[in-house]
Backbone as CSV, one residue per row, in Angstrom:
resi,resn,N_x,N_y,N_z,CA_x,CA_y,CA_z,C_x,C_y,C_z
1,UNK,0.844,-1.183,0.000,0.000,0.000,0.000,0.892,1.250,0.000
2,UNK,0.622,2.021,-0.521,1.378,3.426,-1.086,0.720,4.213,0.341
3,UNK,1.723,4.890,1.204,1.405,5.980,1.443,1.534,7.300,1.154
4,UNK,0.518,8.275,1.815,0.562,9.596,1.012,0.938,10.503,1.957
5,UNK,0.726,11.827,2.232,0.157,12.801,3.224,-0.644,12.865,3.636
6,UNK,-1.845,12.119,3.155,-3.391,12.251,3.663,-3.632,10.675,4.445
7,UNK,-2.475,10.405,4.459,-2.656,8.943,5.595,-1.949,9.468,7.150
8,UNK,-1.336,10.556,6.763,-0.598,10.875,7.897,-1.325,11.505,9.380
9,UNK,-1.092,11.267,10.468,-1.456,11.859,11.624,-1.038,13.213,11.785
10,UNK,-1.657,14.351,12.743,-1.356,14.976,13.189,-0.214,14.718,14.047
11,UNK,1.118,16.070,13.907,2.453,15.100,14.745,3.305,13.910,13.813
12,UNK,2.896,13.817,13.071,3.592,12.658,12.188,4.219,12.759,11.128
13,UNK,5.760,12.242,11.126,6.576,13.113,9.966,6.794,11.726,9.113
14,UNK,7.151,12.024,7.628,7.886,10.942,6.822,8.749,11.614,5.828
15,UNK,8.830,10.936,5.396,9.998,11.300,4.049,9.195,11.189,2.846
16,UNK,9.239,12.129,1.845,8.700,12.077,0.574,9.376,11.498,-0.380
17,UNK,8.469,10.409,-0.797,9.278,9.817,-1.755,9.146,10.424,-3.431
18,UNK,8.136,10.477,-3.549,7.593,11.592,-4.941,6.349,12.312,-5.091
19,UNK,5.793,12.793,-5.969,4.610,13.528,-5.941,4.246,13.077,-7.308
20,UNK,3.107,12.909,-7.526,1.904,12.734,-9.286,1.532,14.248,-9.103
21,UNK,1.904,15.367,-8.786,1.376,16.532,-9.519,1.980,17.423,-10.982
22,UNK,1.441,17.143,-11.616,2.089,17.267,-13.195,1.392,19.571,-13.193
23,UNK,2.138,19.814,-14.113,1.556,20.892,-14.625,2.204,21.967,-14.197
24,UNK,1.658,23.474,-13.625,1.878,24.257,-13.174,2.004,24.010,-11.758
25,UNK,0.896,23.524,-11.163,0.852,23.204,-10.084,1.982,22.206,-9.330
26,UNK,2.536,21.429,-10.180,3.815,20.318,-9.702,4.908,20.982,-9.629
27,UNK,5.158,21.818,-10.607,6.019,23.191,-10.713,5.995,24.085,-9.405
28,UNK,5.262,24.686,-9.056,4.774,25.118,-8.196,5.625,24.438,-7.121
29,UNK,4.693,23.603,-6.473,5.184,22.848,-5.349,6.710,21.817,-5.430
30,UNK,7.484,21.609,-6.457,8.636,21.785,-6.298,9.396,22.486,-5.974
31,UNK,9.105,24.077,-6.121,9.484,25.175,-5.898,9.390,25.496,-4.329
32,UNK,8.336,24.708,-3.857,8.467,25.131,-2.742,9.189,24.371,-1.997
33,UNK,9.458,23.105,-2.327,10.782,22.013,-1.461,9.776,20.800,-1.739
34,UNK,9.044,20.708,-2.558,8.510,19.433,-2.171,9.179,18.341,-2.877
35,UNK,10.262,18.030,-2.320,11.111,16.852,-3.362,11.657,15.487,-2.715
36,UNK,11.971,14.718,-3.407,12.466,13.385,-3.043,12.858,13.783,-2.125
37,UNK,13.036,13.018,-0.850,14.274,13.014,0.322,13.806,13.875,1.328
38,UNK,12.792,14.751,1.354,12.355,15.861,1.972,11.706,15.564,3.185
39,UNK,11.953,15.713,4.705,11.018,15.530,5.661,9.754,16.268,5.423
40,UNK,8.789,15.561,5.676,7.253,16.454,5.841,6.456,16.174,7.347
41,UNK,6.134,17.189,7.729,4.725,16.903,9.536,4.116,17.174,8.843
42,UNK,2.754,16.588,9.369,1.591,16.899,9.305,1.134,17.147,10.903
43,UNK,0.997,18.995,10.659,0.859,19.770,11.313,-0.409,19.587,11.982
44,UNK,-1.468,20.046,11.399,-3.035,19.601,11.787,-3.764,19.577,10.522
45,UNK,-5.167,19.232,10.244,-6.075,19.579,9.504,-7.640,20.252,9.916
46,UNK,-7.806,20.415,9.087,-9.065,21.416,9.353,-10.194,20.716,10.120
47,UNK,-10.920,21.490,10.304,-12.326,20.595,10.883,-12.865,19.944,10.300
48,UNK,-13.304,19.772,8.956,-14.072,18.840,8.024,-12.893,18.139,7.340
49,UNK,-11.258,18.076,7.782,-10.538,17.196,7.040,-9.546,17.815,5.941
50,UNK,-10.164,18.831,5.341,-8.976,19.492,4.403,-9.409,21.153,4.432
51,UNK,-8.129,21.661,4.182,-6.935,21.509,3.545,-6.392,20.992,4.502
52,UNK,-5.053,20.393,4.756,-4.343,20.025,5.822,-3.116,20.961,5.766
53,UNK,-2.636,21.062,7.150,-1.404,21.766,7.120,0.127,20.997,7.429
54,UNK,0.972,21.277,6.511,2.235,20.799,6.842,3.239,21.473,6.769
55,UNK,4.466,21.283,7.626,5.621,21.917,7.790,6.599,21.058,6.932
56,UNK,7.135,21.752,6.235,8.679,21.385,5.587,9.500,22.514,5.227
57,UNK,10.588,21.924,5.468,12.149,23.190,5.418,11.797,24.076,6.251
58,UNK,10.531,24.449,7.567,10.925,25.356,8.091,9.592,26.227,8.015
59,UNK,8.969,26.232,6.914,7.771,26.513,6.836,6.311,25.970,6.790
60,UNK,5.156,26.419,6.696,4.067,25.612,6.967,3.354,25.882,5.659
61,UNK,2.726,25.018,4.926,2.069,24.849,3.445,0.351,24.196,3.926
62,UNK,-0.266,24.919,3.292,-1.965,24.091,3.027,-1.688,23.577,1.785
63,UNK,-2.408,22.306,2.033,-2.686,21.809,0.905,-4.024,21.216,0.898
64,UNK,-5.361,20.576,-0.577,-6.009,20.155,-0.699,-6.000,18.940,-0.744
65,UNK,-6.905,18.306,-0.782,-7.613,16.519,-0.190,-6.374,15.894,-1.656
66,UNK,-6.489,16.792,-3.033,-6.080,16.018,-4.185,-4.500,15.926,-4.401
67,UNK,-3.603,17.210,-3.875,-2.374,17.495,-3.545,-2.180,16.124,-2.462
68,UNK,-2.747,16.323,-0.984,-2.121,15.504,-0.211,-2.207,14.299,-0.750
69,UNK,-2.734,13.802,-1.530,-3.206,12.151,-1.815,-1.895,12.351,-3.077
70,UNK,-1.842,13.037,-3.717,-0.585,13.112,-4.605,0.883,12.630,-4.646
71,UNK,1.370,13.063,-3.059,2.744,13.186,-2.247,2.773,11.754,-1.362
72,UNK,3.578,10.871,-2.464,3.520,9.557,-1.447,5.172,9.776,-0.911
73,UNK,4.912,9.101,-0.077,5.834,8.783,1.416,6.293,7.472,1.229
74,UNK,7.785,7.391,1.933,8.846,6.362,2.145,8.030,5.587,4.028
């Protein structure tokens, strides 16, 4: 079973192994550190579940239900 970001707990860090976001948007979030090898927390999520928040390199990123399911984990 593949994990993602959206399997992750609040408090719970992994390593990114890659991301399926193609386009501008994959662009995008490479830019922001989202790359192989990269620690990620999952900070908290919202009350109904998304966006969720995560910390990497130092900073904190929202992301949506389709992003987090994107970013699988080692």
């Amino acid at each position: 079973m593949v994990k993602t970001v959206d399997d992750l707990q609040p408090g719970e860090t992994a390593i990114i192994k890659k991301h399926s976001v193609s386009g501008t948007l994959g662009k995008h979030l490479r830019e922001m550190g989202l790359i192989n090898g990269i620690p990620v927390k999952l900070e908290r999520r919202a009350p109904l579940g998304y966006p969720v928040e995560i910390k990497i390199q130092g900073f904190s990123l929202a992301l949506r239900k389709e992003e987090a399911q994107a970013i699988e984990l080692e």
